[in-house]
CHARMM-style PDB file with segment names, atoms N, HN, CA, C and O in Angstrom:
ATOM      1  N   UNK     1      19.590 100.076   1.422  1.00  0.00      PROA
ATOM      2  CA  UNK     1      20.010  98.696   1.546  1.00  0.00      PROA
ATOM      3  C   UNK     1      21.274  98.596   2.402  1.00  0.00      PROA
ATOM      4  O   UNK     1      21.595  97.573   3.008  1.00  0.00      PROA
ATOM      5  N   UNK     2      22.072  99.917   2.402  1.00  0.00      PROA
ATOM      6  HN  UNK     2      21.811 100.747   1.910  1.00  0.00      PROA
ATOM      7  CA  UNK     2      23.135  99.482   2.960  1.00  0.00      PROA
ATOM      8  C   UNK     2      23.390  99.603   4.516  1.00  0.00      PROA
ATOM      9  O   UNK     2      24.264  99.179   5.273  1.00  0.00      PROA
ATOM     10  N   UNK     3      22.306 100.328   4.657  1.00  0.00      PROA
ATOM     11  HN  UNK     3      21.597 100.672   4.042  1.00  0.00      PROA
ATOM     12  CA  UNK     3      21.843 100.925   6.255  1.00  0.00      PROA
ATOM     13  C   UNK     3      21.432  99.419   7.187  1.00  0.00      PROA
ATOM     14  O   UNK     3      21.634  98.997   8.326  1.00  0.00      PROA
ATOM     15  N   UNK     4      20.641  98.873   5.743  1.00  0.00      PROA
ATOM     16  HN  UNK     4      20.477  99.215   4.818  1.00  0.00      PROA
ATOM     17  CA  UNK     4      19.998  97.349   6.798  1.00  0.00      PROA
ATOM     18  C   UNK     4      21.707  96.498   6.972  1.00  0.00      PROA
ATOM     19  O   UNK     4      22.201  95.914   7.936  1.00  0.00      PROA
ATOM     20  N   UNK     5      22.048  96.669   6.086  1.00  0.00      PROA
ATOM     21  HN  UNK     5      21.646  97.143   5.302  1.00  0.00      PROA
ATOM     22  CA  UNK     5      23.480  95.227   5.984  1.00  0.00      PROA
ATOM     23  C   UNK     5      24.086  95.445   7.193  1.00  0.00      PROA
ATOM     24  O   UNK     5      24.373  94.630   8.069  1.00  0.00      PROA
ATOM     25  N   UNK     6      24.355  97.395   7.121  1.00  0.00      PROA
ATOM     26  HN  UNK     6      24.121  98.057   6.409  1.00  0.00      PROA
ATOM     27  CA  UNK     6      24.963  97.945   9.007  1.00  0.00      PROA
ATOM     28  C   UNK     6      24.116  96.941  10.456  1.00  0.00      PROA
ATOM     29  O   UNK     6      24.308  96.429  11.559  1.00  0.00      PROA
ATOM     30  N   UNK     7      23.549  97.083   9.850  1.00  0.00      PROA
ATOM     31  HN  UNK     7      23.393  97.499   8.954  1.00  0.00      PROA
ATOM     32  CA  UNK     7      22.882  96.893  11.483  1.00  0.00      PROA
ATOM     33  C   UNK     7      22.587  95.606  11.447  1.00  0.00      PROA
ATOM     34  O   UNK     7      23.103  94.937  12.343  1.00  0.00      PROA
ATOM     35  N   UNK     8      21.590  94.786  10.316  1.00  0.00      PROA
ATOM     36  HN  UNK     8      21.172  95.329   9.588  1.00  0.00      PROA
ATOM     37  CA  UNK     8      22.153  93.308  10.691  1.00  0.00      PROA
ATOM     38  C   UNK     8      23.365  92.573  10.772  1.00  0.00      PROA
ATOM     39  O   UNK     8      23.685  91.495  11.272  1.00  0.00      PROA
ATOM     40  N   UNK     9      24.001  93.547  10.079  1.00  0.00      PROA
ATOM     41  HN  UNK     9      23.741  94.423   9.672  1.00  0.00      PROA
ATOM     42  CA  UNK     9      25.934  93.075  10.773  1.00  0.00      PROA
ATOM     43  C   UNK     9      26.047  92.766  12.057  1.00  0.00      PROA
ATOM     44  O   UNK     9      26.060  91.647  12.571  1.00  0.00      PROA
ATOM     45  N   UNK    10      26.159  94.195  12.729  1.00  0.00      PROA
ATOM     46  HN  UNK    10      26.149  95.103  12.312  1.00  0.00      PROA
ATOM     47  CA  UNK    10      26.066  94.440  14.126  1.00  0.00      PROA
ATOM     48  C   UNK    10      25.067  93.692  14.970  1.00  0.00      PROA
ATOM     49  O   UNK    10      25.295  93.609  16.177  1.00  0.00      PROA
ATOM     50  N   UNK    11      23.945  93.117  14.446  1.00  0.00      PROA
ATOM     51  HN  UNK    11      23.760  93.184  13.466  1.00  0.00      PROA
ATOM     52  CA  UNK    11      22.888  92.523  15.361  1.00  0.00      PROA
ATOM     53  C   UNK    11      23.097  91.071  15.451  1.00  0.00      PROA
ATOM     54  O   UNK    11      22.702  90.333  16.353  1.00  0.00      PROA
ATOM     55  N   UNK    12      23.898  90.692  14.200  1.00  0.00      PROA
ATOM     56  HN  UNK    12      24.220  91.291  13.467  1.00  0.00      PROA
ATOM     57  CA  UNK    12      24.333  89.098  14.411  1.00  0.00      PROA
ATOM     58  C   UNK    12      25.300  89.335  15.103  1.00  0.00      PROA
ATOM     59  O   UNK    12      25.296  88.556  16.057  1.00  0.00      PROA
ATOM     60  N   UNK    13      26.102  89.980  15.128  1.00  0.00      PROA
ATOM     61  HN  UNK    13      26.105  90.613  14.353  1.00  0.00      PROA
ATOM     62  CA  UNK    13      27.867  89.489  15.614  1.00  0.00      PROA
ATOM     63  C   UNK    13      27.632  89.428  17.372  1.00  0.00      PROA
ATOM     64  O   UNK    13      28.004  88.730  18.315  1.00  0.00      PROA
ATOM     65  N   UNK    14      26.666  90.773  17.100  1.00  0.00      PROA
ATOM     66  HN  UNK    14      26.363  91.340  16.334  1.00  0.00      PROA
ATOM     67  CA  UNK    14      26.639  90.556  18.980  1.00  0.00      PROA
ATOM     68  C   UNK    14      26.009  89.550  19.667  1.00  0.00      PROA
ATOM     69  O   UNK    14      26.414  89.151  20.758  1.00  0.00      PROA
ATOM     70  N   UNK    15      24.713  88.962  18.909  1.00  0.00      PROA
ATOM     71  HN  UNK    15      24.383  89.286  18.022  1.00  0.00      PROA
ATOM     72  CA  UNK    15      24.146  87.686  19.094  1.00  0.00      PROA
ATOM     73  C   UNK    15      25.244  86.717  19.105  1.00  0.00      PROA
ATOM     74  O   UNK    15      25.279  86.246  20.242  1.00  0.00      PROA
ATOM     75  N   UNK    16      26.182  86.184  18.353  1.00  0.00      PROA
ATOM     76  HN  UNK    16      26.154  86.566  17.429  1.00  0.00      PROA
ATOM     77  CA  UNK    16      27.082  85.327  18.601  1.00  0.00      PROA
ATOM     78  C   UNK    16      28.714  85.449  19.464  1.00  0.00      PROA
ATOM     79  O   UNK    16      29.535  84.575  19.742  1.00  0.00      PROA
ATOM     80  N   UNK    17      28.706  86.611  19.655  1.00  0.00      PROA
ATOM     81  HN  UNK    17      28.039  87.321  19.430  1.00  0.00      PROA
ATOM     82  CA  UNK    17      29.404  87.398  20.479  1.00  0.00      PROA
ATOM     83  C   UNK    17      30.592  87.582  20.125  1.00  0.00      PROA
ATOM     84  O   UNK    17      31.465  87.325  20.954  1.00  0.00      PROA
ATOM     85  N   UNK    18      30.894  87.973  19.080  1.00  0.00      PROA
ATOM     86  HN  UNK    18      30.185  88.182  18.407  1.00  0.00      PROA
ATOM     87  CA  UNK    18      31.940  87.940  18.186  1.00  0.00      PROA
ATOM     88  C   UNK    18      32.675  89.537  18.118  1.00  0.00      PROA
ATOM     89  O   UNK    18      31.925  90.465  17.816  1.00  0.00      PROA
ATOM     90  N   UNK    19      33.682  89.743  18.312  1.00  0.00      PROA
ATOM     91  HN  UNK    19      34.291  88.989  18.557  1.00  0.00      PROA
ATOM     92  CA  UNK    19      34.441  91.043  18.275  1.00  0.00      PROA
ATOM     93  C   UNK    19      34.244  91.572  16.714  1.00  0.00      PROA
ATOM     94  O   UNK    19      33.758  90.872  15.826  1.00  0.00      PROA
ATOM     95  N   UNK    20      34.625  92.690  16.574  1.00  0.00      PROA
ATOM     96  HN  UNK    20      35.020  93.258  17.296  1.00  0.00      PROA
ATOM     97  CA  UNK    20      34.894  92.848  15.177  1.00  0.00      PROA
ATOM     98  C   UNK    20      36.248  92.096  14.814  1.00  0.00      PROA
ATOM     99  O   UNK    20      36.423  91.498  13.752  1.00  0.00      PROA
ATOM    100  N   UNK    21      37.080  92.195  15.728  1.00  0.00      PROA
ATOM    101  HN  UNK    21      36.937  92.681  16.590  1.00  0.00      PROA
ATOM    102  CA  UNK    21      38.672  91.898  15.049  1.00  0.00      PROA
ATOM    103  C   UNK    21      38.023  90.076  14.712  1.00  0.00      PROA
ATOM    104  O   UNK    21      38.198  89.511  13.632  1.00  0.00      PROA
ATOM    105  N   UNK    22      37.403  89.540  15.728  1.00  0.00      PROA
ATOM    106  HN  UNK    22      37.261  89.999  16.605  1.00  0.00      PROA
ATOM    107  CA  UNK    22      37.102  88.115  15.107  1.00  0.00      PROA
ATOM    108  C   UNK    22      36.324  87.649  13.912  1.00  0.00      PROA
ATOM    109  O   UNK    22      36.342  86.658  13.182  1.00  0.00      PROA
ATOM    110  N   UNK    23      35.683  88.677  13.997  1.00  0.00      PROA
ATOM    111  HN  UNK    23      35.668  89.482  14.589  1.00  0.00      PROA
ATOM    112  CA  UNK    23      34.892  88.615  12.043  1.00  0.00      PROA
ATOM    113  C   UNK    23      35.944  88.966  11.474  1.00  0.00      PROA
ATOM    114  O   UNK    23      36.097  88.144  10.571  1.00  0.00      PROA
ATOM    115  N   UNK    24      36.662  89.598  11.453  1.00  0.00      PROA
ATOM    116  HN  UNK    24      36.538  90.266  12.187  1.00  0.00      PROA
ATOM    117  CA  UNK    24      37.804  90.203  10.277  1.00  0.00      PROA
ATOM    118  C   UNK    24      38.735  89.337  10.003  1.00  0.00      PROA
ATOM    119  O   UNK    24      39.375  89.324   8.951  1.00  0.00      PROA
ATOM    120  N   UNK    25      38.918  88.267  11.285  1.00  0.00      PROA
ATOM    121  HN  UNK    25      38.398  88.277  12.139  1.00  0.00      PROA
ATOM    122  CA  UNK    25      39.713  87.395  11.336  1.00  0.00      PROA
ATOM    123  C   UNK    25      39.009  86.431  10.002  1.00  0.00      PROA
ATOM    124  O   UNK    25      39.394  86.319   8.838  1.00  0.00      PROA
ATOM    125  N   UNK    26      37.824  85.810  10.719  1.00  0.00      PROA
ATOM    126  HN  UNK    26      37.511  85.901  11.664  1.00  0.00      PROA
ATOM    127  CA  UNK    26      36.513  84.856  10.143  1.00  0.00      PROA
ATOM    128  C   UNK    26      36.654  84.843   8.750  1.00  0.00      PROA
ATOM    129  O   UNK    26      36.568  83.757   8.177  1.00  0.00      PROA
ATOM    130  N   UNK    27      36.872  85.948   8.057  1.00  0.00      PROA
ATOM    131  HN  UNK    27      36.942  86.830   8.523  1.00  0.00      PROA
ATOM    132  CA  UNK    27      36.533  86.405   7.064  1.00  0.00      PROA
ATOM    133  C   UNK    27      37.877  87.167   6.252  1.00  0.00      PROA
ATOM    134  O   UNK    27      37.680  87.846   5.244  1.00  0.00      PROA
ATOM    135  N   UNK    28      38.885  87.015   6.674  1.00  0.00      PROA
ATOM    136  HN  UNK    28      39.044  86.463   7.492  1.00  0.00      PROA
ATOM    137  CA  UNK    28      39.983  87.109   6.213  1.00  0.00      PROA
ATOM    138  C   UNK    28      40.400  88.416   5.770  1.00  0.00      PROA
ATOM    139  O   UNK    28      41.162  88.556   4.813  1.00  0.00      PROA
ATOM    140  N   UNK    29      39.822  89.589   6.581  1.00  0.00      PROA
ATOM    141  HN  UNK    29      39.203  89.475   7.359  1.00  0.00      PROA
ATOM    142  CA  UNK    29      40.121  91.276   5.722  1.00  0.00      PROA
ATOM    143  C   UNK    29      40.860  91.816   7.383  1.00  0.00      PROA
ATOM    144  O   UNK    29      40.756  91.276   8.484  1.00  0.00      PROA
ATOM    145  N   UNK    30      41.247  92.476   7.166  1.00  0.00      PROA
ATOM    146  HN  UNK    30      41.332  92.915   6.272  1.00  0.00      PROA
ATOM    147  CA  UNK    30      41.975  93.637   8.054  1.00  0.00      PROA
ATOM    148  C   UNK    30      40.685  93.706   8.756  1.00  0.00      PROA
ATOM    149  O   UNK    30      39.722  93.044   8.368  1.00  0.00      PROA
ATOM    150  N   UNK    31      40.609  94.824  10.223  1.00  0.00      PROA
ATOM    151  HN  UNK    31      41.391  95.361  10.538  1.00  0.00      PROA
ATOM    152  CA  UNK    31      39.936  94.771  11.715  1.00  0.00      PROA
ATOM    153  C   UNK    31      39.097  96.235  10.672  1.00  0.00      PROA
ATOM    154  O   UNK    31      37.917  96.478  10.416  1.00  0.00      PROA
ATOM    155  N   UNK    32      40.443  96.956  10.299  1.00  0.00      PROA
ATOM    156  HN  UNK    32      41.401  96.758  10.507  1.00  0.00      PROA
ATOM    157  CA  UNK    32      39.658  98.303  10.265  1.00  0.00      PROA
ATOM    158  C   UNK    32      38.740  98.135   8.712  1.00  0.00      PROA
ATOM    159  O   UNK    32      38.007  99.063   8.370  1.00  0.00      PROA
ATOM    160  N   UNK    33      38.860  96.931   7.879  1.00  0.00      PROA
ATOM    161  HN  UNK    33      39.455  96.177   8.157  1.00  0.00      PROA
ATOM    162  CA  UNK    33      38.285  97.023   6.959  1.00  0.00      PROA
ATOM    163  C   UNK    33      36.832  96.121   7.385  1.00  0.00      PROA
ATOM    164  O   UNK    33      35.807  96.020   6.711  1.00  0.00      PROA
ATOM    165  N   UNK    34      36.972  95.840   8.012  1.00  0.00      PROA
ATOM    166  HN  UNK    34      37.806  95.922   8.559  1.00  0.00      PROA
ATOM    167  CA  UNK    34      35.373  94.892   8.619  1.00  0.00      PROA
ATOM    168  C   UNK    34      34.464  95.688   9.066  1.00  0.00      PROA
ATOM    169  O   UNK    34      33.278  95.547   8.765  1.00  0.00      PROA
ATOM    170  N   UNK    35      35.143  97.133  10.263  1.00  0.00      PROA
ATOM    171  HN  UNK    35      36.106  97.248  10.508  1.00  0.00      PROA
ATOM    172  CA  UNK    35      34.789  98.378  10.829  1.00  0.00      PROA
ATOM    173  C   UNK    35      34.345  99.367   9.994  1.00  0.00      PROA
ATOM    174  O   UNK    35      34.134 100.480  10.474  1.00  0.00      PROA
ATOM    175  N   UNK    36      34.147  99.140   8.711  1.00  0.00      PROA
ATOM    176  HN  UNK    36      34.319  98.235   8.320  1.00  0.00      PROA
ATOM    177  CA  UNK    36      34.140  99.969   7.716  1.00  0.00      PROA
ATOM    178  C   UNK    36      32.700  99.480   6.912  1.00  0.00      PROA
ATOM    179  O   UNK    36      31.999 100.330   6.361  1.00  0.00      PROA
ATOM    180  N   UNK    37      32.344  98.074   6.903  1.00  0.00      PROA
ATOM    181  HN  UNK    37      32.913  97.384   7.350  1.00  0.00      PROA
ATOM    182  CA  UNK    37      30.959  97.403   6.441  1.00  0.00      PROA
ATOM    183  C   UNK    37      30.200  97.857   7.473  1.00  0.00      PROA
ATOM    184  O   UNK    37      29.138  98.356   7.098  1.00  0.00      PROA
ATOM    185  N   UNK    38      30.421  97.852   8.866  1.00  0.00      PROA
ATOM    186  HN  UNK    38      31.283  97.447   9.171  1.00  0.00      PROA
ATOM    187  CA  UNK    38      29.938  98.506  10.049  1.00  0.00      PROA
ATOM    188  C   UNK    38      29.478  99.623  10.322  1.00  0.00      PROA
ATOM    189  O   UNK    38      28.528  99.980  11.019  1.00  0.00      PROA
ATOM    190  N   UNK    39      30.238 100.172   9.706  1.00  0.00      PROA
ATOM    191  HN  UNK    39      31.010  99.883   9.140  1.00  0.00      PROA
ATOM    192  CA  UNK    39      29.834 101.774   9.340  1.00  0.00      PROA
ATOM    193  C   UNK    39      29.421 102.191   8.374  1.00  0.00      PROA
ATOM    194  O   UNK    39      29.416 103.414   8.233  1.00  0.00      PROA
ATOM    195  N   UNK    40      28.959 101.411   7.423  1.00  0.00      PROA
ATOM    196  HN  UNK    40      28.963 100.418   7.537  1.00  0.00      PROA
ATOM    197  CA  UNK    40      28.730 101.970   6.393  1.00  0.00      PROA
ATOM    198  C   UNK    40      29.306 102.602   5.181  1.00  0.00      PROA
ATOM    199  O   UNK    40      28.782 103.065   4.167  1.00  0.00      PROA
ATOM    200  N   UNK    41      30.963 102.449   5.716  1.00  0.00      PROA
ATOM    201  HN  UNK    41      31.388 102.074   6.539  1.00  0.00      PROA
ATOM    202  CA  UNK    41      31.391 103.382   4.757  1.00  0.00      PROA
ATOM    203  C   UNK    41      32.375 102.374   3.147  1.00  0.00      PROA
ATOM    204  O   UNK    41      33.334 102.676   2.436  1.00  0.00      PROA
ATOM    205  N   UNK    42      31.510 101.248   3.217  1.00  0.00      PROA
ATOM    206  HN  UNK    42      30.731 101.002   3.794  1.00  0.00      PROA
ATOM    207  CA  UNK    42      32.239 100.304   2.943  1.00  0.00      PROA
ATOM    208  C   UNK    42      31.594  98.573   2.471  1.00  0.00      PROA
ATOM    209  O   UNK    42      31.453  97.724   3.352  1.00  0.00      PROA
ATOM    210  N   UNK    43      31.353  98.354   1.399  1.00  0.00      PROA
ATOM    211  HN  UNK    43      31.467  99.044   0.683  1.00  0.00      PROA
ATOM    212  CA  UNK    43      30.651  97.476   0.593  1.00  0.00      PROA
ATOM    213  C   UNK    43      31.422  95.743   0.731  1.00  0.00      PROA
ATOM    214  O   UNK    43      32.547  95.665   0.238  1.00  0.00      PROA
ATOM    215  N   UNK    44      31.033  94.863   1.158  1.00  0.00      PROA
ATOM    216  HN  UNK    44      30.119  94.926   1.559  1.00  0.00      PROA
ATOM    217  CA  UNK    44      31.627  93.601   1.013  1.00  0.00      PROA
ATOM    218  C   UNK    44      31.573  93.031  -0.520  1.00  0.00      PROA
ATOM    219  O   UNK    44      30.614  93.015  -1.292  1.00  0.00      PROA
ATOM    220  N   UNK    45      32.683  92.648  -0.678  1.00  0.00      PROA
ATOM    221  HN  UNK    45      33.462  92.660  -0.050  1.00  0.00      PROA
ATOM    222  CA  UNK    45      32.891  92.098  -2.452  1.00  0.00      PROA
ATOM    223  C   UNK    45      31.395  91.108  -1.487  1.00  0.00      PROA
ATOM    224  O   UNK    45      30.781  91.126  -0.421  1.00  0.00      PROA
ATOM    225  N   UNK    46      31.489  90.163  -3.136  1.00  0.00      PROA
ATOM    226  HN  UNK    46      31.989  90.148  -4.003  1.00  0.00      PROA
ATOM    227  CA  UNK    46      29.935  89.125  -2.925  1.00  0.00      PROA
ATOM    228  C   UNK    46      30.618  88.155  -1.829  1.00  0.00      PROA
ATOM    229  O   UNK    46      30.180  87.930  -0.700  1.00  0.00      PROA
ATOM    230  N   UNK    47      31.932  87.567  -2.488  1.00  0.00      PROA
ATOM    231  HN  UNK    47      32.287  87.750  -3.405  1.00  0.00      PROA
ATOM    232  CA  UNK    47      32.668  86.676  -2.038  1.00  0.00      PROA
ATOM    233  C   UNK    47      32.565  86.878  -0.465  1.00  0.00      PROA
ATOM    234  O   UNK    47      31.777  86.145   0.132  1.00  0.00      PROA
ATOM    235  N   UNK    48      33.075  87.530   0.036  1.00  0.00      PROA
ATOM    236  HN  UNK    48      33.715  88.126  -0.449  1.00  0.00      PROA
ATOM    237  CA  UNK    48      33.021  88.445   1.636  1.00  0.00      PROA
ATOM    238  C   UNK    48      31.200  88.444   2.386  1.00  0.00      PROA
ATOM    239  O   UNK    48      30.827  88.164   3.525  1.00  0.00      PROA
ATOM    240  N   UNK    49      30.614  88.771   1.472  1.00  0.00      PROA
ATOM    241  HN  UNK    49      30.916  88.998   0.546  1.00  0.00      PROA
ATOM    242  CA  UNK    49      29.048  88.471   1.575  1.00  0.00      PROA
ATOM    243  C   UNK    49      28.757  87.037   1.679  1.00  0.00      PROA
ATOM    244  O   UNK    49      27.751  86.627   2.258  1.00  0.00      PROA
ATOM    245  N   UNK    50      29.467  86.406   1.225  1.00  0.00      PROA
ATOM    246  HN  UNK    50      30.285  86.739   0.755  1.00  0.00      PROA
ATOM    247  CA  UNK    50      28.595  84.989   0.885  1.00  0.00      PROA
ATOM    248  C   UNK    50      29.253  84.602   2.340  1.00  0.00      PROA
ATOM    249  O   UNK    50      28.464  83.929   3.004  1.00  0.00      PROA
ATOM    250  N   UNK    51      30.594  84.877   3.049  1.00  0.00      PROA
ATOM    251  HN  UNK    51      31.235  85.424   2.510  1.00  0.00      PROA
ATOM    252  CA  UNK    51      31.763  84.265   3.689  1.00  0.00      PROA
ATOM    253  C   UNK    51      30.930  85.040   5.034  1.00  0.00      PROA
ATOM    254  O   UNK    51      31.208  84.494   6.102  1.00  0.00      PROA
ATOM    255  N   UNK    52      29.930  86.253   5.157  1.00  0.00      PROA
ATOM    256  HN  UNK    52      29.704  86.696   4.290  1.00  0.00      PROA
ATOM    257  CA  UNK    52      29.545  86.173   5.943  1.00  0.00      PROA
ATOM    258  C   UNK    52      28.241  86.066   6.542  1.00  0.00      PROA
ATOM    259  O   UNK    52      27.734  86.514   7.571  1.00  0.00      PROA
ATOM    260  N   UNK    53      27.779  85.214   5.425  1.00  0.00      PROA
ATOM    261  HN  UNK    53      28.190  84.850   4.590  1.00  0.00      PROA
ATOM    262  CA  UNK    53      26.434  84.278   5.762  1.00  0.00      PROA
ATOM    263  C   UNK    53      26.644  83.338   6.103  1.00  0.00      PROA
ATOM    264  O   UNK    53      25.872  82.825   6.912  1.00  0.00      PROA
ATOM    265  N   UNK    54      27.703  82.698   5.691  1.00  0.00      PROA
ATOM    266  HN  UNK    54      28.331  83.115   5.033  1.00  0.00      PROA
ATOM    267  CA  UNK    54      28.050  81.217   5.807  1.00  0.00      PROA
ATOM    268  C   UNK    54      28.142  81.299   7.989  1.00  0.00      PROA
ATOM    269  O   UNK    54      27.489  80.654   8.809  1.00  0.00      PROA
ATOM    270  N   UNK    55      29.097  82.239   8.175  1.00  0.00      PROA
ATOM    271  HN  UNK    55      29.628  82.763   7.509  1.00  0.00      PROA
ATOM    272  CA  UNK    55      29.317  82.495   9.450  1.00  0.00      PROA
ATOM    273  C   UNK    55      28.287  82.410  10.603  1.00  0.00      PROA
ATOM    274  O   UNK    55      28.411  81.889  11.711  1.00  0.00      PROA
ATOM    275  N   UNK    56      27.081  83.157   9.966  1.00  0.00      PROA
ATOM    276  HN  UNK    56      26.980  83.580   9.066  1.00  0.00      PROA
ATOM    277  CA  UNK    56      25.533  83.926  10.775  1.00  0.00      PROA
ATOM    278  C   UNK    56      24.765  82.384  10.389  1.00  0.00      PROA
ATOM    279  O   UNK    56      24.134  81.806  11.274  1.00  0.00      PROA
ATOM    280  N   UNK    57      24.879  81.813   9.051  1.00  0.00      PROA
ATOM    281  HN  UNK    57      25.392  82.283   8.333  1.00  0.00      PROA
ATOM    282  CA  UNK    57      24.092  80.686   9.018  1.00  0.00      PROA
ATOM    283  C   UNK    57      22.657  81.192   8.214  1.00  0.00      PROA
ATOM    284  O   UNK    57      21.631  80.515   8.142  1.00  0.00      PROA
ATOM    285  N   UNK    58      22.898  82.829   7.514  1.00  0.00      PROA
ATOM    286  HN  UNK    58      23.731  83.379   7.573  1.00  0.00      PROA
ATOM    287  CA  UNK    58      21.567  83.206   7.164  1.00  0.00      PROA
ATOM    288  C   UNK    58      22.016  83.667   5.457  1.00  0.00      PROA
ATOM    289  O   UNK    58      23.159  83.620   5.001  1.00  0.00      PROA
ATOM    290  N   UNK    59      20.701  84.130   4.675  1.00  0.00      PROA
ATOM    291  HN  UNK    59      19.773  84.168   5.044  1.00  0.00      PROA
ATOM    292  CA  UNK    59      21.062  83.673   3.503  1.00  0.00      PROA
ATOM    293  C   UNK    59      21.631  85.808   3.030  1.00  0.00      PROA
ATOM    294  O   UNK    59      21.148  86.786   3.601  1.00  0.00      PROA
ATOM    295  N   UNK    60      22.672  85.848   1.929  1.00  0.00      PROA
ATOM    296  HN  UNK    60      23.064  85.054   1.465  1.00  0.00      PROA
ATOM    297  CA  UNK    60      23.099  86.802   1.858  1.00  0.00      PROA
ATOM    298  C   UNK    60      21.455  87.992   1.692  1.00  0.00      PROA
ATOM    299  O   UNK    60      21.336  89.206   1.853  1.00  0.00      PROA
ATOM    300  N   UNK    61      20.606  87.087   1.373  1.00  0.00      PROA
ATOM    301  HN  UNK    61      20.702  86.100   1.242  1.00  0.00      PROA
ATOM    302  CA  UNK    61      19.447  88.174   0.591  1.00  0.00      PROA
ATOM    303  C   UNK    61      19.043  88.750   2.041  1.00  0.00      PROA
ATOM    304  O   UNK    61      18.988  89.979   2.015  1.00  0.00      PROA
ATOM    305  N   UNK    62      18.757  88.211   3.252  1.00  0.00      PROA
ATOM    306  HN  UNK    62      18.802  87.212   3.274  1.00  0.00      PROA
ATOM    307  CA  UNK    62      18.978  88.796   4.566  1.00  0.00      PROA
ATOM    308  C   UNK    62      19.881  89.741   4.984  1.00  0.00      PROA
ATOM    309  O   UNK    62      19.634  90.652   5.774  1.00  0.00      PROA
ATOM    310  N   UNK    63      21.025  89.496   4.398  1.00  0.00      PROA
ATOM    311  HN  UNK    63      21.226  88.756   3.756  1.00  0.00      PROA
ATOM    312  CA  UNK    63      22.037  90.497   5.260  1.00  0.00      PROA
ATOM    313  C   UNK    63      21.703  91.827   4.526  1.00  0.00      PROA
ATOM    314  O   UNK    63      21.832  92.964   4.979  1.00  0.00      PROA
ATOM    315  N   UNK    64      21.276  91.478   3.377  1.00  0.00      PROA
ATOM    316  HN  UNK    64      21.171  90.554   3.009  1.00  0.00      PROA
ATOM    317  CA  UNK    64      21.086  92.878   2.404  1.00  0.00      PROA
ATOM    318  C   UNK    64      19.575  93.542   2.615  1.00  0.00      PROA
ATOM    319  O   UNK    64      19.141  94.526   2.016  1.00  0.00      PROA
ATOM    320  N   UNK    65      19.077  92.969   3.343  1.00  0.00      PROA
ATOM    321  HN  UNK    65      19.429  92.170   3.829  1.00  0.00      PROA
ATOM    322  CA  UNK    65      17.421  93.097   3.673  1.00  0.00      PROA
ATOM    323  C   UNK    65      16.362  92.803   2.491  1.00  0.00      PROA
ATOM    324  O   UNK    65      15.261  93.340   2.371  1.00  0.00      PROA
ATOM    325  N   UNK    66      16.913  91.876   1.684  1.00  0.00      PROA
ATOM    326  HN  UNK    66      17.808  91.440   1.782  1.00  0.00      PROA
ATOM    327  CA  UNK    66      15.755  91.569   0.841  1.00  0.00      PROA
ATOM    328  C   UNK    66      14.939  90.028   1.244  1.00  0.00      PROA
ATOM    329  O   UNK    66      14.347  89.279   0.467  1.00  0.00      PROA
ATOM    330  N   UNK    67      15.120  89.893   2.541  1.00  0.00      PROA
ATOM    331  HN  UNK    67      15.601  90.501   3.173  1.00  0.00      PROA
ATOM    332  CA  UNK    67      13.863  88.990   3.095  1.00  0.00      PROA
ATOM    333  C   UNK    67      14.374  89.092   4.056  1.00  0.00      PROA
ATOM    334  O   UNK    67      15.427  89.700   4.251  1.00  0.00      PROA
ATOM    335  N   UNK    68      13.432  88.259   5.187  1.00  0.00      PROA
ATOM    336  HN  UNK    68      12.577  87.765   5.028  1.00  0.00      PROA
ATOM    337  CA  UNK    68      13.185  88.601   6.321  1.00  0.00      PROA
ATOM    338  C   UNK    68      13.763  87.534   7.422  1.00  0.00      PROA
ATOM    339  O   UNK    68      13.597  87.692   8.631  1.00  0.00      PROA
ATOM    340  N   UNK    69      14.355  86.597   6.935  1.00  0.00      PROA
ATOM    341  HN  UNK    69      14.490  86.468   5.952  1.00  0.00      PROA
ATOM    342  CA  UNK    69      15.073  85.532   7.305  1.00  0.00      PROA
ATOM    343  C   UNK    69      16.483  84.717   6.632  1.00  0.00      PROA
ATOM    344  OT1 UNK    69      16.952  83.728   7.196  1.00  0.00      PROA
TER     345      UNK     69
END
């Protein structure tokens, strides 16, 4: 699950063309702690989850890969 959250991270932000430091901004955590959901090495509280659906416009069960939209 956490492999999909990596990469639909990365597949929205670049679709909207967003830096990492500007999600980190977006979303109110440090550059290197945003770089860290990115990599995998690193879990978003829900709150942070919900803050970055709201962003993408898609529902958290997507970012986590439990549907397909």
């Amino acid at each position: 699950m956490m492999q999909i959250f990596c990469e639909r991270l990365k597949e929205l932000r670049g679709l909207y063309h967003y830096t990492q430091r500007q999600m980190a901004e977006k979303i109110g955590i440090s550059q290197p702690s945003y770089i860290r959901y990115e990599n995998g090495t690193s879990e978003p509280t829900l709150e942070t989850l919900a803050k970055i659906a709201n962003i993408f416009d898609v529902s958290a069960d997507y970012l986590i890969g439990r549907s397909d939209y």
